[in-house]
N, C-alpha and C positions, 0 to 999 in steps of 0.2 A: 927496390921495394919502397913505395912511400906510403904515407900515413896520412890519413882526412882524418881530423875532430870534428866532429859535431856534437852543437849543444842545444838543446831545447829550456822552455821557460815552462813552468806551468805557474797561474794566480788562482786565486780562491775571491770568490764574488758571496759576498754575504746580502741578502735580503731582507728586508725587517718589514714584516705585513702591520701595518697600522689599524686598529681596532675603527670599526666606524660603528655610532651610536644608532643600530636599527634596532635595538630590541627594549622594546617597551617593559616595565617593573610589571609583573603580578604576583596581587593577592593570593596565598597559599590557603584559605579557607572562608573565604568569603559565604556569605554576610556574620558579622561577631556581634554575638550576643553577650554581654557581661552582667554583671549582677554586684553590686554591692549592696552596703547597709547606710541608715541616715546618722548612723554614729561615730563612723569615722574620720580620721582628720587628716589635715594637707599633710600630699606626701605617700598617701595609702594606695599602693598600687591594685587598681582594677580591671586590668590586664592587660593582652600585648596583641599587637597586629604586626603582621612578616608578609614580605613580599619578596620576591628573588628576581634579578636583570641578569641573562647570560651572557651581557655581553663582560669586557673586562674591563680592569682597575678602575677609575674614576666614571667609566661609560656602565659601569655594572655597578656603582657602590648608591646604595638606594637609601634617601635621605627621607624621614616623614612629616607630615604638617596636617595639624587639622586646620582647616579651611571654613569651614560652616562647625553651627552647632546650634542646639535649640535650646538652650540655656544660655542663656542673656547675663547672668553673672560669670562666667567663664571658671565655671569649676574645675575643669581639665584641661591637662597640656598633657604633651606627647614629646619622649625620648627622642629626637630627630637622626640617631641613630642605632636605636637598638626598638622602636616603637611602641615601647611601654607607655601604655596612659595612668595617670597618676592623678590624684585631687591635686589641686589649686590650694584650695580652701580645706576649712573646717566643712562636712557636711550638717545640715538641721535638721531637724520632721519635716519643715518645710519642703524639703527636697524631694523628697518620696515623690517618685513616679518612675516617668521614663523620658528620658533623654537620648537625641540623634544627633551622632557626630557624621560630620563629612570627614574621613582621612585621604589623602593626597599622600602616595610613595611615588618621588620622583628622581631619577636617578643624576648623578654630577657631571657632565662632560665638561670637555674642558675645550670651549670654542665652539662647542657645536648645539643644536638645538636640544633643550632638555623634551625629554619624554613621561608622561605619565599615567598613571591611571587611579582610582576613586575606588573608596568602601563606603558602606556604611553600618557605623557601630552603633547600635541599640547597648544603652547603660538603663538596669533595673536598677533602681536606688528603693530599700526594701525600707521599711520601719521595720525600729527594734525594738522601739519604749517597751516598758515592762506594762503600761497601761493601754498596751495599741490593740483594739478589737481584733478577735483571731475568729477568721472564713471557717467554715464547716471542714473546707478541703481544703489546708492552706498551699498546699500544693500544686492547685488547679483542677481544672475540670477538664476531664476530656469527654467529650458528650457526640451522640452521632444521629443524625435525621434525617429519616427517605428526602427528595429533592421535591413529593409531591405534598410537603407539609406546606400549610396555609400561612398566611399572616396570622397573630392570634395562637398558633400551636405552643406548647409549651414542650421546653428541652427540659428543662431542670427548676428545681427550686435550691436557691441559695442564700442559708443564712450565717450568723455569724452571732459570737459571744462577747462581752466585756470583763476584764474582770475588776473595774473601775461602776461593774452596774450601770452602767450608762444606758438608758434605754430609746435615746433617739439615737439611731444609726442612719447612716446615710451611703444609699449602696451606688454608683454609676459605673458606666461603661465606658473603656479606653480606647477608642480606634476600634468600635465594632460598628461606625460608621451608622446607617439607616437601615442595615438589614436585620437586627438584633433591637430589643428594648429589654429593662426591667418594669415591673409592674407589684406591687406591692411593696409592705415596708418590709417587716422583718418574720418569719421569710420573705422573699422574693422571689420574684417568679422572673425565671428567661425567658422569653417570648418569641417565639421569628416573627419580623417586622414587614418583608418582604419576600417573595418568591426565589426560591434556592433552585429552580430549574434548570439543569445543568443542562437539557437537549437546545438545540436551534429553537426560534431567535434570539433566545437570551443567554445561553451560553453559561450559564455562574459558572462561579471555579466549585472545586471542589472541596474544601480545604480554607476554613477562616481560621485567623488565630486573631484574638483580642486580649482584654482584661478587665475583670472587676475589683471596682476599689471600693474598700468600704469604711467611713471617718467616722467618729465619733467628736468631731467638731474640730480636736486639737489632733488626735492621732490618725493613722490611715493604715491599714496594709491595702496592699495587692497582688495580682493570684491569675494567671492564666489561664484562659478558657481558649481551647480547641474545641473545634464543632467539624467532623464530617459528615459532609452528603453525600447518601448513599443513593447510588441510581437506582430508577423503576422501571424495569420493562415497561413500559405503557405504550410505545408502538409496536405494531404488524408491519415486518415490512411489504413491501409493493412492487410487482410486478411491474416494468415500465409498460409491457405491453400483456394482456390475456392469451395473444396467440403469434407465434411466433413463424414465418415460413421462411425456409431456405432450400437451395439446392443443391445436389453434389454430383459431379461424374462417375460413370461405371470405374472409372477408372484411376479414380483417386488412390490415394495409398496411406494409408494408417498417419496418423498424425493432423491430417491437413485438417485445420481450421472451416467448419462448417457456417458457426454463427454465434454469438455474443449472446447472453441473457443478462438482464441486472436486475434487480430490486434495490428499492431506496428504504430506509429506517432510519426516521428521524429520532431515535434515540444517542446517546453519544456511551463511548466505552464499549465494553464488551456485548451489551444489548444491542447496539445497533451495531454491529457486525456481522454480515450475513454469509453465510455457507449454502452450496447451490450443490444439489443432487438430482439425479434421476433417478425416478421412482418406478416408473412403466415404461419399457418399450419392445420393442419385437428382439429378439436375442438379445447380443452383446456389442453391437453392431457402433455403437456410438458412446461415446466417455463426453465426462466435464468435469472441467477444473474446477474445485470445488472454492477458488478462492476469486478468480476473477470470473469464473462462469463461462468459458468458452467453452463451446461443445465441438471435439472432433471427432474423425474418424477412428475407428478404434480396430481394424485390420485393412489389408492390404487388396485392392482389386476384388472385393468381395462382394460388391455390389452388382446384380444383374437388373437390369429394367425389366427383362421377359418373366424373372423369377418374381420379382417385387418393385414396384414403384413409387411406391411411398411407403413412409416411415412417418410413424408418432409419436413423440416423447413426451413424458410427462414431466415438469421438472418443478424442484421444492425449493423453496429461499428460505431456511430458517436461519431465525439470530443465534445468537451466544446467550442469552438471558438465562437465570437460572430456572425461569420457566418459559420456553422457547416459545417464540409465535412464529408463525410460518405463513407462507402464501404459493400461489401454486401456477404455474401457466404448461400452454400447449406447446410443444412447436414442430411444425409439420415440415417433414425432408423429403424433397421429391428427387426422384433420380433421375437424371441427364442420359438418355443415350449416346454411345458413342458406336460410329460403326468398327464395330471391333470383331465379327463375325463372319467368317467364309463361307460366302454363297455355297450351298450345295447342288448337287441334283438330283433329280429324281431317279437317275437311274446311274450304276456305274457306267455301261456301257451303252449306248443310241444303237441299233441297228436296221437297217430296213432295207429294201429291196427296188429294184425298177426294171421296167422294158425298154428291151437294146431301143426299139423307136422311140420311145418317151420325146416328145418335145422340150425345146430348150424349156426354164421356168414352173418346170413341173415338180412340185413337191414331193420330197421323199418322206421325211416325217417333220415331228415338232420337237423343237429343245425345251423341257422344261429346269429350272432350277429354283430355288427360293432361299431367302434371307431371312431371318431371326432379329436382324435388328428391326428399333422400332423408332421413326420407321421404317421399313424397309429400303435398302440402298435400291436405286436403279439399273436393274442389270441389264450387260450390250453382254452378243454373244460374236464371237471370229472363229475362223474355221482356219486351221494351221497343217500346213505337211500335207495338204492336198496331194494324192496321186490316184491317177493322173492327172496333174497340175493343171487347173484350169474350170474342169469338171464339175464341182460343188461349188456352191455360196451360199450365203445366207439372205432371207426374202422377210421384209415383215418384220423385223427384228427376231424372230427363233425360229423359222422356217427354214429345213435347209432344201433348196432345189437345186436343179441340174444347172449347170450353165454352160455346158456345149455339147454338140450331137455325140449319142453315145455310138459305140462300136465295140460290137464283144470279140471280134478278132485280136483287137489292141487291147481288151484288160476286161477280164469278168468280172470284176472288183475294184470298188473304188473306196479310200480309206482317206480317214483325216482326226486331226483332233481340232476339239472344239472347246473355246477356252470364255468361261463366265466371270465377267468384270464386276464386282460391285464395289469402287474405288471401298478403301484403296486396297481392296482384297480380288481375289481371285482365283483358279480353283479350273479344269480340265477333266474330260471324258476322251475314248476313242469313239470313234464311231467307222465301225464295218459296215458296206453298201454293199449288195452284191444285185 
């Protein structure tokens, strides 16, 4: 008896995946709007911007900076990493308005390309003086106007109190750009300056946001004005074409695609969005989508050309508006024959008679048959199972005649069938001779 040892090793392979800096920092609530007052001092936090990197440790840890700003004294700096904005300075009345920061969250790799991305923080810097004119609505105005108001229309009127008595007030507009003006002293009147026409070519937005500030030399508030425009139905939409034609085969089958209709509405939003129906046509024969306007088949093989050959739809384009306009066109379907129809005959059975002397090419009788479809297929007729073999054929295209010397010793009767071609159909009779 002997004895083998064996031994085996086993090792452990450890892997360590190294982070690679792909993932760019973002903004968790972009764009930040903040709000303080003109009587606060350095030091006073007026809020915080967050951005999150998924990637890890130094490739994920996200450092901030502001970068621009539209305050030329540098009233705010930024936690660079927790992104609290804080005053610099003492604030003044002077300061009162609005202020745009650029923040920059960029994240720390260590070797590799930093990545980042941009906000921008709107700071209200408010008056607080106890002397500072107070707006009718210090709150702001939210105000709303058809799209079809003119230059000249008036949204609102906005005034404003002192309790310093001061009676030269002075009212302007913040970033409401040339579409917007004031017009009087005190009230004032908001005016639309330009066209708010939200359809093609000009496209407006929908949706301004501005402000009015109003001083009384030394103090200021200001007050946010939202303005929406409201859309007008003011188009019909359009028919690209009044009449429409298409055609379909007998033989189509529920579903197929006949033919496209569109109308255009140059309104924008829900006004000019149009919904497509059929209003008129012969049964149920034919559907449209009511969203792109294709019209298909709407049963299966149900089409006969003999029974009907054309079709007429009427069909409707209305918009969405809350008082809908509409437009209307034809479109005319013609039906396709297809030879789908088996020749008949006129009779089930042909029969006819002859004399034992009958010369060869003598007529016995005539084949008739007829076709339905339209147009009709061209019917060939053949003579099959001849007996006696030889005897019969066809003359003329549906004649049938003799074609060799009869003899009634050999057969008092002569039989065959007769077979009607009308590709790619076809269809058989007997025919007894005697």
């Amino acid at each position: 008896l002997s004895l083998a040892r064996h031994s085996s090793e086993n090792s452990s392979v450890e892997v360590s995946v190294v982070d690679v800096n792909d993932n760019t920092p973002t903004f968790l609530h972009p764009p930040y709007v903040f709000t303080t007052t003109e009587n606060q001092t350095s030091g006073h936090r007026v809020g915080k911007v967050s951005a999150t990197d998924r990637d890890e440790g130094n490739n994920g840890r996200v450092v901030y900076i502001i970068t621009s700003t539209g305050d030329a004294n540098d009233t705010f700096k930024i936690d660079q990493s927790t992104g609290v904005i804080t005053l610099s300075r003492d604030l003044t009345q002077t300061d009162a308005g609005v202020v745009f920061l650029d923040v920059r969250a960029e994240d720390s790799p260590n070797g590799q390309v930093r990545r980042w991305s941009t906000t921008q923080v709107k700071v209200l810097i408010l008056s607080v003086d106890e002397f500072s004119p107070v707006l009718d609505r210090p709150s702001g105005y939210n105000l709303t106007v058809p799209e079809t108001a003119t230059p000249g229309f008036t949204l609102t009127a906005i005034s404003a109190t002192d309790p310093d008595l001061h009676e030269n007030l002075t009212f302007t507009l913040i970033e409401a750009r040339q579409d917007f003006k004031l017009q009087g002293e005190n009230p004032t009147s908001l005016l639309v300056n330009s066209s708010l026409d939200r359809d093609p070519p000009l496209s407006r937005p929908g949706h301004y946001l501005f402000y009015v500030r109003v001083s009384d030399g030394k103090n200021s508030v200001t007050a946010p004005i939202t303005v929406t425009v409201t859309s007008v139905n003011e188009f019909t939409p359009v028919m690209t074409q009044s009449v429409y034609r298409a055609e379909v085969r007998e033989d189509d089958v529920m579903g197929h695609e006949v033919i496209q209709v569109e109308a255009r509405d140059s309104d924008s939003g829900p006004d000019g969005v149009v919904t497509y129906s059929i209003t008129s046509q012969d049964g149920n024969t034919f559907a449209i989508n009511a969203t792109s306007g294709v019209i298909s088949l709407n049963c299966s093989r149900c089409l006969d050309v003999g029974a009907q050959d054309q079709y007429t739809l009427i069909i409707k384009a209305e918009d969405d508006g809350s008082i809908p306009k509409s437009d209307f066109s034809t479109v005319i379907v013609s039906v396709r024959d297809v030879n789908n129809k088996v020749p008949v005959f006129a009779s089930g059975v042909f029969e006819g008679s002859i004399r034992e002397d009958a010369a060869i090419g003598t007529t016995i009788l005539q084949l008739y048959a007829s076709d339905v479809d339209k147009p009709p297929a061209n019917l060939t007729y053949a003579l099959e199972n001849v007996t006696p073999a030889g005897w019969l054929s066809i003359k003329d295209v549906s004649y049938v005649v003799t074609a060799a010397v009869l003899d009634a010793e050999t057969a008092q009767e002569m039989k065959a069938i007769v077979r009607v071609s009308g590709r790619p159909h076809n269809t058989t009779a007997p025919i007894p001779i005697t």
